[in-house]
N, C-alpha and C positions, 0 to 999 in steps of 0.2 A: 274165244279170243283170250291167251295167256299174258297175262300184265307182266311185264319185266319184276322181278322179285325188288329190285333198288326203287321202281315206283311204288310199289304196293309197301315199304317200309318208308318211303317217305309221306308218303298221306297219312300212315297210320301216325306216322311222328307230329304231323301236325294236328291230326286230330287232338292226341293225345294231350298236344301242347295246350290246344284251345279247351278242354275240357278241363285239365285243370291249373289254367286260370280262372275260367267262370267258378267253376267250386269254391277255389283262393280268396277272391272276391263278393262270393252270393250266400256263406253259408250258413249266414245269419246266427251264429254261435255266442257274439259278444253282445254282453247290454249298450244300451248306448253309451255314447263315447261325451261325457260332459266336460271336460275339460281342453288344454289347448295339449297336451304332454299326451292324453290318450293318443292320439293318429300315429304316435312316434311306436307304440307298443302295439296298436292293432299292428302299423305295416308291419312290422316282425312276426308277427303272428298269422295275417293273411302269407307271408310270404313262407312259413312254414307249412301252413296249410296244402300251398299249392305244390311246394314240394311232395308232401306228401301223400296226395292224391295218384300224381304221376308214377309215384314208386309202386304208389299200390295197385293204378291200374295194369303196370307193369310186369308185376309180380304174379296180378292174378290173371293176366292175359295169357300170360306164358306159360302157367299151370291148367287153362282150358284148354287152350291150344293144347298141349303136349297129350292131356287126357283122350283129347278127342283126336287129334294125328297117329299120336303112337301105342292107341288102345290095342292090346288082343284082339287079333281076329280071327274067326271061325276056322278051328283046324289047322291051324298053330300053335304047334309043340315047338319051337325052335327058341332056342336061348338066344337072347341080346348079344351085342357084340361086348367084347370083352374092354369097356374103356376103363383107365385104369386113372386118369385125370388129365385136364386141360391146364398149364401153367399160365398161356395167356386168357382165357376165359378167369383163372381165380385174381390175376392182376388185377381186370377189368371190373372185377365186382369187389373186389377190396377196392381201388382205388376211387373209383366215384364215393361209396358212402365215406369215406374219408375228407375227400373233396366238398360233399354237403356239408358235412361236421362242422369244417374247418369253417365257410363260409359262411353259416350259420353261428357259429362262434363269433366270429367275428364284428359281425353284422347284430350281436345282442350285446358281447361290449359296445359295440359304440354306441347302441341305443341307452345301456346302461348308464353307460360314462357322461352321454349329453344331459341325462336329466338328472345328474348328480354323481350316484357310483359310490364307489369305492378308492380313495389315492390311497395306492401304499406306500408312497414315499411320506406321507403327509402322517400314515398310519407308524411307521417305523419310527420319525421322528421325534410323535408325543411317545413313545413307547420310554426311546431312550431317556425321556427327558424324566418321563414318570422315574426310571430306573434312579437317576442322576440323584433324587432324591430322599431317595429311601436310604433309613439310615443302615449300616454299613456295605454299601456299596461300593463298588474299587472303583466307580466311576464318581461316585460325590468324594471322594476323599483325595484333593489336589496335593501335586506337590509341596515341598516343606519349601519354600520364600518363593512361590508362583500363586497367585491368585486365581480361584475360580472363573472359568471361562463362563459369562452371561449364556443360558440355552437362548438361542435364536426363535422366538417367537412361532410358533405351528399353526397351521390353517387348522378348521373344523374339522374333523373327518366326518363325512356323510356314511351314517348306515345304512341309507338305501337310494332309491331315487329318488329327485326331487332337491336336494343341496347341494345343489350345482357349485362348484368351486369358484364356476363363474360371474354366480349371484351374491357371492359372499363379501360383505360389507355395504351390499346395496340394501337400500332400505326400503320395504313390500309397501303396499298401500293398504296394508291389514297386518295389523300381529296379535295372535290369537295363543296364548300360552293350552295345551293340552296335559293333562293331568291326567292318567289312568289307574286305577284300582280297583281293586276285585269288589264290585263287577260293576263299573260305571266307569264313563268318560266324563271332565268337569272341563269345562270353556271357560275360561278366564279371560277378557278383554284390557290389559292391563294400562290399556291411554282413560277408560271412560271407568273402571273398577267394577265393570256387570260381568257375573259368575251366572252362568247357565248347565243345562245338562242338554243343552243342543246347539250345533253348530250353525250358524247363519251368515253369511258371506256374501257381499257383492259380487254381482255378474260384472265381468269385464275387468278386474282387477287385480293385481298381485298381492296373494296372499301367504304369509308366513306361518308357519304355525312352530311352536316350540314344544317337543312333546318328551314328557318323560315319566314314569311309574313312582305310584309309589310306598306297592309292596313287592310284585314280583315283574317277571319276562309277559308286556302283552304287546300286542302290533297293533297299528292305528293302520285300516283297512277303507279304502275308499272304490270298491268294485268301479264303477260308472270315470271314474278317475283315472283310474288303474294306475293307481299309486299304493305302495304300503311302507309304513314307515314304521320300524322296531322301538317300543316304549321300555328303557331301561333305567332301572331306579341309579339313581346318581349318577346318570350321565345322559345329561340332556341332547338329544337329537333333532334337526331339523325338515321340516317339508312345505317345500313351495311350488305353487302351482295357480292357474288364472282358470276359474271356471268361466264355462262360452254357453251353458244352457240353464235358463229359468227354472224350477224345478227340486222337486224333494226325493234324495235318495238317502241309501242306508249305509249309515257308519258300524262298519263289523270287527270285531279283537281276532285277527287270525293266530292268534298264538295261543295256545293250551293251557290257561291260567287260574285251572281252580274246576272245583264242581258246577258252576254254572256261567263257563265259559262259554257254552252257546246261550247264552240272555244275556252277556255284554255286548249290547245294542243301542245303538243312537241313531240321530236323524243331522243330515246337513241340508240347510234348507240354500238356495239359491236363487238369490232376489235382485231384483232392480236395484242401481244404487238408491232410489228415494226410497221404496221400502226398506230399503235396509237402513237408512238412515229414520225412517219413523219407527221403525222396530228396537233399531238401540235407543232413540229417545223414551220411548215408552218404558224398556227398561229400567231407565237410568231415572225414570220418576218413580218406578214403583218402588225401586230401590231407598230414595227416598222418602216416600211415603211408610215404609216401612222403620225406618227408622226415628221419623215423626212417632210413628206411633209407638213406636218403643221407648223413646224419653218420655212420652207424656206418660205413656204407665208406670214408668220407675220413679216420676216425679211424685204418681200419685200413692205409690205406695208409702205404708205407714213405717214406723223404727218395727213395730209387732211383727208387720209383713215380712220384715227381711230376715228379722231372728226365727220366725217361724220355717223361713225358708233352709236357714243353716241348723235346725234345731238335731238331725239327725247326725251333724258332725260334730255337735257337743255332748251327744250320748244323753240329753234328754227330751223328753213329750214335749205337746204346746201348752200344756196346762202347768206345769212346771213353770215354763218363762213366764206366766202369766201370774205365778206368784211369789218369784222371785225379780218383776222389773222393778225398780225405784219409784216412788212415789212421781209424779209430774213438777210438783214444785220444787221438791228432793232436786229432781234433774235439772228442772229451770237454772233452779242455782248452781248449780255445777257450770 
């Protein structure tokens, strides 16, 4: 029984369809997805995937097939036919990968763009305005009886995703200042003053974080998130995001910043609002207790104590101050 050739290319099309979708979808390559901004990065990524399974079953279907159709056989010497090219065949195979590109392009701006991006009009604007003020510039230097035109106020620019232009001026239900330096991450809580070296955040809640360096270029890396956000000295950048799952993962510095660039490593922990709210309280006494204990030692320290302390920034020993102090009633009276 001979299948019409237009059945036998539509089955295999559907096959091919259903396989890879299941791939697209099963192929368990990403860690888990902790946050609400992950599903936006997996679908582009499953849906790269699935593209590209099809191409490749495609690819290598057509290279067995051809191996095994159009092999040598026994006692053929005869040359191939002389083709010299196909203009519609090379249309057909330029224009789909182009066609993916484009769509696939498109389809990662706008995933870009939703969880923050890039504006470059927003970007162009601070530029000018940097320019306007540098001294001799033809742009700060107004005409002679015309007054300086006010710059018109600039959004943030986001360096990566996550600063939504849309979130800008809303205020998170967490603002966690980030600090980074060769070769740590510092957490700063700036409503309650507890400084940490790990991050801890309510489940369920929008979280702000402000992060910026502050010797060289490191990224603030949140795999499970799939967020990253560029840490640049003097020019603070934003990332916001709402984690959805319980849970401790690892904060990574994607960016090349030194000799022990791979041991800039932290933890973000992700808690219940009650835990979290017992966790900053506990901080926030030991922080005080900390500093109980710190006045009570300096109260009890003696005048000896402290000159002994500075005794190597006046260039001499302890046994020197101890025979050049003033007598006690000497100093009474003073």
């Amino acid at each position: 029984m001979n299948i019409p050739s237009n059945i036998t290319t539509l089955i295999a099309g559907i096959v091919l369809t259903l396989v890879s979708l299941w791939v697209g979808q099963n192929h368990g390559l990403l860690p888990v997805a902790a946050s609400e901004e992950a599903g936006r990065v997996d679908g582009l990524f499953n849906t790269m995937m699935t593209i590209a399974t099809g191409l490749f079953l495609i690819v290598q279907g057509v290279l067995i097939y051809s191996a095994i159709r159009f092999r040598k056989r026994p006692g053929d010497d005869t040359d191939g036919p002389p083709i010299r090219g196909n203009i519609p065949l090379e249309i057909v195979w330029t224009a789909i990968p182009a066609t993916i590109i484009l769509v696939i392009g498109v389809y990662s701006f706008d995933v870009y763009n939703s969880m923050g991006g890039l504006d470059p009009m927003a970007s162009h604007d601070h530029r000018a305005q940097e320019m306007a003020h540098q001294p001799g510039s033809a742009i700060a230097a107004p005409l002679p009886g015309t007054e300086a035109a006010k710059p018109a106020p600039s959004k943030q620019v986001a360096l990566g995703v996550g600063a939504s232009p849309g979130t800008q001026g809303q205020v998170a239900d967490l603002t966690v200042n980030v600090m980074g330096l060769q070769f740590a991450w510092i957490f700063t809580y700036p409503d309650s003053g507890v400084t940490t070296s790990e991050l801890h955040i309510p489940v369920g809640k929008e979280v702000q974080l402000n992060i910026t360096a502050q010797d060289v270029l490191h990224a603030f890396w949140l795999p499970q998130f799939r967020l990253k956000q560029d840490a640049i000295p003097g020019r603070p950048s934003e990332l916001r995001f709402k984690a959805q799952k319980v849970g401790e993962y690892p904060i990574v510095c994607a960016e090349l910043c030194g000799s022990y660039h791979g041991a800039m490593k932290s933890q973000i922990f992700v808690e219940s609002p009650e835990d979290f709210d017992a966790w900053l309280q506990s901080q926030i006494a030991a922080n005080s207790d900390n500093l109980q204990q710190a006045v009570a030692y300096g109260s009890e320290r003696s005048e000896a104590d402290y000159l002994a302390a500075r005794a190597p920034e006046l260039g001499i020993d302890v046994n020197t101050l101890g025979q050049v102090r003033p007598p006690a009633a000497h100093h009474h009276a003073i």
